[in-house]
C-alpha positions in Angstrom: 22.6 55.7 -31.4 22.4 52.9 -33.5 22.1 54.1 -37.2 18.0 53.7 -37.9 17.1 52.7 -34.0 16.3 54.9 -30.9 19.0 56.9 -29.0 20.6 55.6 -26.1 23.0 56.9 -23.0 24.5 53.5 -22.6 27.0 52.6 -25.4 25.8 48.4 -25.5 23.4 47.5 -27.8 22.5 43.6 -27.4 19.8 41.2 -29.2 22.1 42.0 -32.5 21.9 39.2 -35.5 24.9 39.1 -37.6 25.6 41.8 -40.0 27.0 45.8 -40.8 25.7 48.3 -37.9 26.3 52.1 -38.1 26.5 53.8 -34.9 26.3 57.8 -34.3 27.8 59.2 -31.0 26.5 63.1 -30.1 28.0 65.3 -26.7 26.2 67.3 -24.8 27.2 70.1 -27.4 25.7 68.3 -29.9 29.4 67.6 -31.5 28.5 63.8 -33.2 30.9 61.2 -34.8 30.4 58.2 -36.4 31.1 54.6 -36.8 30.7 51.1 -38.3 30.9 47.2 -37.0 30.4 43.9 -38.6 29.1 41.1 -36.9 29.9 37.9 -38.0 27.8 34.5 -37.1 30.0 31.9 -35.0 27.9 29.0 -35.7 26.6 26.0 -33.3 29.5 24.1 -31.6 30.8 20.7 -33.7 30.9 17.2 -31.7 33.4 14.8 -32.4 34.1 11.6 -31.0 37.6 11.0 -29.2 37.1 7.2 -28.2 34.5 4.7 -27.9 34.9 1.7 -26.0 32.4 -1.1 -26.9 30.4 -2.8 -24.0 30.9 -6.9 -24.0 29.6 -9.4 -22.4 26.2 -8.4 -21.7 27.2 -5.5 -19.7 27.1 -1.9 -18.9 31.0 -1.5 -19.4 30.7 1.0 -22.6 32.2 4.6 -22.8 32.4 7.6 -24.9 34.5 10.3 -24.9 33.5 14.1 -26.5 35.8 16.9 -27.8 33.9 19.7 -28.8 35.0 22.9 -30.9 33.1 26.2 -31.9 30.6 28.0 -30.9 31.1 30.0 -27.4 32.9 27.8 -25.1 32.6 26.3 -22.4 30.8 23.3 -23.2 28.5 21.1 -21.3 27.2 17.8 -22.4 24.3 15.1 -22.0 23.8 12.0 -22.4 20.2 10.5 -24.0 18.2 14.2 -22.6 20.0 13.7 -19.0 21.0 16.4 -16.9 23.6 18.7 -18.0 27.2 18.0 -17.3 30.7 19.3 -17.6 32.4 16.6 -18.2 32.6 15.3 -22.0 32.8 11.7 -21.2 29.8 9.0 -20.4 30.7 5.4 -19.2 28.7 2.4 -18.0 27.1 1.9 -20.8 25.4 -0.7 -22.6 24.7 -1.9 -26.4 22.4 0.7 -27.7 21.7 3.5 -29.5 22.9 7.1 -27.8 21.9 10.8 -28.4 25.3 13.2 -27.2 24.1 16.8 -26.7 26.6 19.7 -26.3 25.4 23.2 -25.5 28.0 26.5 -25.6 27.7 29.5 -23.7 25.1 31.3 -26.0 22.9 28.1 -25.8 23.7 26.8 -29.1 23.0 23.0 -29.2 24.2 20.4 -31.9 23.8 16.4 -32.0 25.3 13.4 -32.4 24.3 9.9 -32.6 26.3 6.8 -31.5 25.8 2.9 -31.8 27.4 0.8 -29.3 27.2 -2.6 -30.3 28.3 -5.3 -28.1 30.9 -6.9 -28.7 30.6 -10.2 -28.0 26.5 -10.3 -29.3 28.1 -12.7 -32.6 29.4 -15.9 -29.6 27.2 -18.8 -29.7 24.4 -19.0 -27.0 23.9 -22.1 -24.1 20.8 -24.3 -24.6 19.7 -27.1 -23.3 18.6 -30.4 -24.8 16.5 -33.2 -22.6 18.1 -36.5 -23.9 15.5 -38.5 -21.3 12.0 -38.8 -22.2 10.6 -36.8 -19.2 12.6 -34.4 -16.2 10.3 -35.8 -13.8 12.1 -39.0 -12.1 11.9 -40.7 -8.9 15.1 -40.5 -6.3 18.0 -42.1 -7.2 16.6 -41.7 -11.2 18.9 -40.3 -13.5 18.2 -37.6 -16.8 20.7 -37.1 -19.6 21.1 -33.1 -20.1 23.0 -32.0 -23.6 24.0 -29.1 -25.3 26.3 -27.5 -27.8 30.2 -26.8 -26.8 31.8 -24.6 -29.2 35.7 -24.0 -29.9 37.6 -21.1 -27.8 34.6 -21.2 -25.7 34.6 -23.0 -21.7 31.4 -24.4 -20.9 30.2 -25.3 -17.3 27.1 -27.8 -15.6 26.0 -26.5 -12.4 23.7 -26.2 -9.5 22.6 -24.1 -6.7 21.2 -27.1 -4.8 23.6 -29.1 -2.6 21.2 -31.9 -3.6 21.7 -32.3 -7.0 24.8 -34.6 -8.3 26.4 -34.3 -12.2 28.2 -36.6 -13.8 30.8 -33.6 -15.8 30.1 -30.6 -15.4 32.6 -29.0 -18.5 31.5 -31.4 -20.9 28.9 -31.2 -23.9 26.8 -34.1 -22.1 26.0 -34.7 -18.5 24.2 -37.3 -16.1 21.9 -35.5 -13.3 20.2 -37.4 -10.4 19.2 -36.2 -7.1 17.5 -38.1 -3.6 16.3 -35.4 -2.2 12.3 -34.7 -3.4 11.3 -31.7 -4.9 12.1 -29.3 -7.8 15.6 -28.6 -9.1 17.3 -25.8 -11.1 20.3 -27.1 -13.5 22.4 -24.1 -15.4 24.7 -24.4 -18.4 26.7 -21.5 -18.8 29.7 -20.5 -21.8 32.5 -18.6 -21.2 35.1 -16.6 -23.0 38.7 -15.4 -21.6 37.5 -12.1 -21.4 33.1 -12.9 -20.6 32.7 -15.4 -17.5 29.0 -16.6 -17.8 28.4 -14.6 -21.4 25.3 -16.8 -21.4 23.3 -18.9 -19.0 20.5 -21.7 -20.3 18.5 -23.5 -17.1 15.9 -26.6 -17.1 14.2 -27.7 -13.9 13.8 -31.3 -13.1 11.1 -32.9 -10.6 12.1 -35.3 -8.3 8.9 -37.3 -7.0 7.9 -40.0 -4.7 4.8 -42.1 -5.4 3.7 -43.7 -2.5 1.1 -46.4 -3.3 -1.0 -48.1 0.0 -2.3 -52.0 -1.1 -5.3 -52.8 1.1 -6.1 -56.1 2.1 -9.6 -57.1 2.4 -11.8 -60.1 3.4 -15.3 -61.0 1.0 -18.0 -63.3 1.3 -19.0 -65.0 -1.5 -22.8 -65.6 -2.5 -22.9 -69.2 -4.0 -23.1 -68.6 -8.0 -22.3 -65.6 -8.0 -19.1 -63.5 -9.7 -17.8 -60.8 -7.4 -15.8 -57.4 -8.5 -12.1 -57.0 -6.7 -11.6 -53.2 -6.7 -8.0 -53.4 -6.3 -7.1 -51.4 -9.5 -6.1 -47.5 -10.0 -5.8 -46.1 -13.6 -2.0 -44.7 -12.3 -1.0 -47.7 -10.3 -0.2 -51.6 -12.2 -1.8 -54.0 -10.4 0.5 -57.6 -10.3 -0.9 -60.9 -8.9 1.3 -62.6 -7.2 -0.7 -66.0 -6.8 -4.0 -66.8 -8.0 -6.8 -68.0 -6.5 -6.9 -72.3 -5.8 -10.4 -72.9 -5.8 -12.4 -70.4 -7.8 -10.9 -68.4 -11.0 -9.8 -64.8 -11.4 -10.0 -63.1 -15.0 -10.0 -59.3 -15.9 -12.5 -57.3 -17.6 -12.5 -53.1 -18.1 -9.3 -52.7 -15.1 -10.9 -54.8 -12.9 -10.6 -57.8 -11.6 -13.6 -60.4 -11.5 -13.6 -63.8 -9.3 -16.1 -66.8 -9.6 -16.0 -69.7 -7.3 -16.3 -73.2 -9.1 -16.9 -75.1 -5.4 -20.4 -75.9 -3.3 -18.3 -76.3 -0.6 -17.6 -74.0 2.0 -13.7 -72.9 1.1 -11.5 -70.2 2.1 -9.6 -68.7 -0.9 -6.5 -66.2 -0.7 -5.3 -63.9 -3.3 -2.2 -62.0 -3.2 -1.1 -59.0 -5.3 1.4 -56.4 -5.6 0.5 -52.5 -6.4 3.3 -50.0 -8.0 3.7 -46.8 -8.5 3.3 -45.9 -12.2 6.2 -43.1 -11.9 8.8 -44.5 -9.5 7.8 -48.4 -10.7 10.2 -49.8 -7.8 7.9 -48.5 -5.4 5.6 -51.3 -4.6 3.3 -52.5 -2.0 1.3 -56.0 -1.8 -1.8 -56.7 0.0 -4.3 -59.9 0.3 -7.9 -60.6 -0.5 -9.8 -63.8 1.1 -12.8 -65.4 -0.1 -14.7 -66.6 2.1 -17.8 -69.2 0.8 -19.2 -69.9 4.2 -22.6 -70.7 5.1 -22.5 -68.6 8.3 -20.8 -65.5 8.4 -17.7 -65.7 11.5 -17.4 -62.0 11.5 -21.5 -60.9 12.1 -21.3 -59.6 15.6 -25.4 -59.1 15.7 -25.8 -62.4 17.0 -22.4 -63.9 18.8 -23.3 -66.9 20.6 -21.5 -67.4 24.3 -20.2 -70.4 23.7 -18.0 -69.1 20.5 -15.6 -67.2 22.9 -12.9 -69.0 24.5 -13.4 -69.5 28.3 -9.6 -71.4 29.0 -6.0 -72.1 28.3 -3.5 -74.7 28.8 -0.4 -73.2 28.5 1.7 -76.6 27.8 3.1 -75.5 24.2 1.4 -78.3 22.4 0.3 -76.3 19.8 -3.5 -76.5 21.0 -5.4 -73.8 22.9 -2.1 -71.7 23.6 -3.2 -68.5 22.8 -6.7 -67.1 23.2 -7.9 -67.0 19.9 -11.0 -65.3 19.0 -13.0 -65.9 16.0 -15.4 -62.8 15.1 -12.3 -60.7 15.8 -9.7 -63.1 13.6 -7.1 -60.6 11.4 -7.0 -63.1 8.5 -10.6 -63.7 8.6 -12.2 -60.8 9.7 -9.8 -58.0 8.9 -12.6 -55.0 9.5 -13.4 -56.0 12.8 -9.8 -56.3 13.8 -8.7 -53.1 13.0 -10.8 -51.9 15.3 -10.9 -54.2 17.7 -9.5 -53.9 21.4 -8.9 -56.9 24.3 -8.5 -55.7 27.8 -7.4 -58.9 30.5 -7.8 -58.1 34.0 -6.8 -60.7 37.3 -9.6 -61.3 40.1 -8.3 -58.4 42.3 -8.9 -56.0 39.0 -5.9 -55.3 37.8 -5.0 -54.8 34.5 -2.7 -57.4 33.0 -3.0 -57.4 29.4 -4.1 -54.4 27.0 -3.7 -54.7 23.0 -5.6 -52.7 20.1 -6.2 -54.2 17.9 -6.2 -57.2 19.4 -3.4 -60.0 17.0 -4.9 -63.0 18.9 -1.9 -64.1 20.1 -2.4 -63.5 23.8 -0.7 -66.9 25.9 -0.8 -65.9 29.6 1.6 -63.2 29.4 1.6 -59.8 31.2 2.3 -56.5 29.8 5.9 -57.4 30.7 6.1 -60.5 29.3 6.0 -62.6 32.4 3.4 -65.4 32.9 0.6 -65.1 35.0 -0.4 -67.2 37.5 -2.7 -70.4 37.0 -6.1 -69.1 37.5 -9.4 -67.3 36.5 -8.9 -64.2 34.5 -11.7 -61.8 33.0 -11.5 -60.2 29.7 -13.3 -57.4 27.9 -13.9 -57.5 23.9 -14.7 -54.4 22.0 -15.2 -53.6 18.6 -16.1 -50.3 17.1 -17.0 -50.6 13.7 -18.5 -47.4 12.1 -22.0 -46.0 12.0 -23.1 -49.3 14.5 -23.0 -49.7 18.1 -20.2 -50.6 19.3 -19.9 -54.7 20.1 -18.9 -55.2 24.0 -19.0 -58.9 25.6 -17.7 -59.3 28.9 -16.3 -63.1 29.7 -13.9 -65.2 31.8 -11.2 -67.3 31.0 -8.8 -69.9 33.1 -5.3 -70.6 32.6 -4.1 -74.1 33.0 -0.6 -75.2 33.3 
């Protein structure tokens, strides 16, 4: 019996703080002895730290090791309020701060906190610096890339893209161009001995392709009257490559404004060049004519009979060698050219000749190339120009040698 508690058979008494206890033994003939214990407190178990090792470069390549005294062995340990472990060591880890718990057989805790610092978090970072006023270029365009090289640190230029060419790639400076269109990744990376790639800086560059499309285009000009040329964009430059001879060409608000100076009936020509406003190299031209004419050669309401050809001589005197036909001209009346279409068949019905659209250059050939026999051919002219019926004229025409 435990002095000032209840009696007992069994002789363990447990759930005692620390302290004096007086215990009182009695037999079954009520003979009785006594006795005293002190119990003393052990304490919570102590955490020290064995070894650290500090993480570097970046990674998770930190440890700590544990050794643990007092309390009521064994130990177990954990890492951050993890799972219990045996084992008094923790590895992979990264700059941070940790929590290390122990715990001893009577479930006694203690703490300890630990600061990993990384150390190579005081070596000088990568960054970029465009030297070229844009990283959008056009193929074959270069952009100067910069940035900081520092001493007892390796510094690299590089690319993931097969398409992309550098000029150094270990220098503080470096040339980048690229054919190939699209968007590009460049990396700059430092490096120690012991931290390959410690840090990585990255721009993207554009490679583009402007494709500009100069239309040519065929006017009539009202007598007196000033005319607008829309050939200008706002993101294109416009160059003239020869000015009108007979009338006069001046610019007002981006666009171009032409007034003949003749009574007569003329035919004036303007040529000029469109290019890109990014990739300036890339250029197209085009041509505009004038035409101050009292009758207008391309109105296919009205096509007389007599103004399609009815015969060739083929002697290569420069006159009447090829069947020329006005209303469908590609100089003077480009819109009904492009859609225009010439079909030449021989007196049995065969097809001979077939061209859309049609360059007015037919001179007795076949489809082959060979000449055609001297004789009476027919020919079909179409013309589909949209939102109006479609022109059709049948006619015949005779080659002469």
């Amino acid at each position: 019996q435990l002095v000032g508690g209840n009696s007992q058979t069994s002789p363990t008494f447990n759930n005692l703080e620390a302290g004096s206890y007086d215990f009182i033994v009695t037999d079954a003939n009520n003979c009785s002895a006594s006795t005293s214990a002190l119990l003393t407190d052990q304490g919570a178990p102590m955490l020290n730290v064995s070894s650290i090792v500090s993480p570097s470069c970046g990674d998770s390549n930190g440890s700590i090791s544990i050794e643990s005294t007092g309390g009521e062995p064994p130990y177990q340990y954990r890492i951050n309020e993890e799972n219990w472990q045996n084992e008094a060591y923790f590895d992979a880890l990264e700059q941070g701060e940790y929590l290390i718990s122990v715990i001893d057989q009577a479930g006694c805790e203690n703490f300890l906190s630990i600061n990993l610092e990384d150390v190579s978090s005081n070596l000088p970072l990568a960054t970029i610096s465009l030297e070229s006023p844009t990283t959008t270029i056009c193929p074959g365009e270069e952009v100067i890339l910069s940035a900081l090289l520092f001493e007892e640190v390796e510094a690299n230029w590089y690319s993931f893209s097969d398409a992309i060419f550098l000029s150094n790639t270990s220098s503080p400076q470096t040339t980048v161009w690229s054919e190939e269109i699209g968007f590009h990744w460049i990396y700059y990376s430092l490096s120690t001995e012991d931290c390959l790639d410690y840090s990585i800086d990255s721009i993207q560059i554009e490679v583009v392709f402007n494709e500009v499309v100069a239309l040519s285009d065929s006017l009539f000009v009202p007598f007196d009257t000033a005319i607008t040329l829309e050939v200008l964009s706002t993101t294109e430059t416009i160059n003239i490559l020869n000015y009108p001879e007979i009338g006069t060409l001046t610019t007002s608000n981006s666009q171009y404004i032409y007034q003949h100076t003749s009574e007569d009936e003329f035919l004036d020509t303007i040529y000029y060049e469109i290019c890109a406003s990014i990739c300036t190299q890339n250029c197209d031209t085009a041509f505009i004519i004038l035409n101050y004419i009292a009758d207008d050669p391309c109105d296919l309401s009205n096509v007389p009979d007599n103004l399609l050809p009815e015969g060739l001589t083929l002697n290569n005197d420069g006159l009447n060698d090829e069947l020329e036909i006005t209303i469908i001209d590609p100089r003077t009346c480009p819109f009904n050219n492009s859609v225009s279409e010439v079909i030449i068949f021989n007196r049995w019905g065969d097809k001979v000749f077939e061209q859309s659209p049609y360059e007015n250059n037919w001179d007795g050939r076949s489809k082959g190339g060979e000449l055609l026999p001297p004789g009476t051919y027919y020919y079909i002219i179409r013309v589909r120009l949209p939102g109006v019926t479609p022109f059709v004229r049948f006619k015949n025409i005779t080659l002469f040698y």
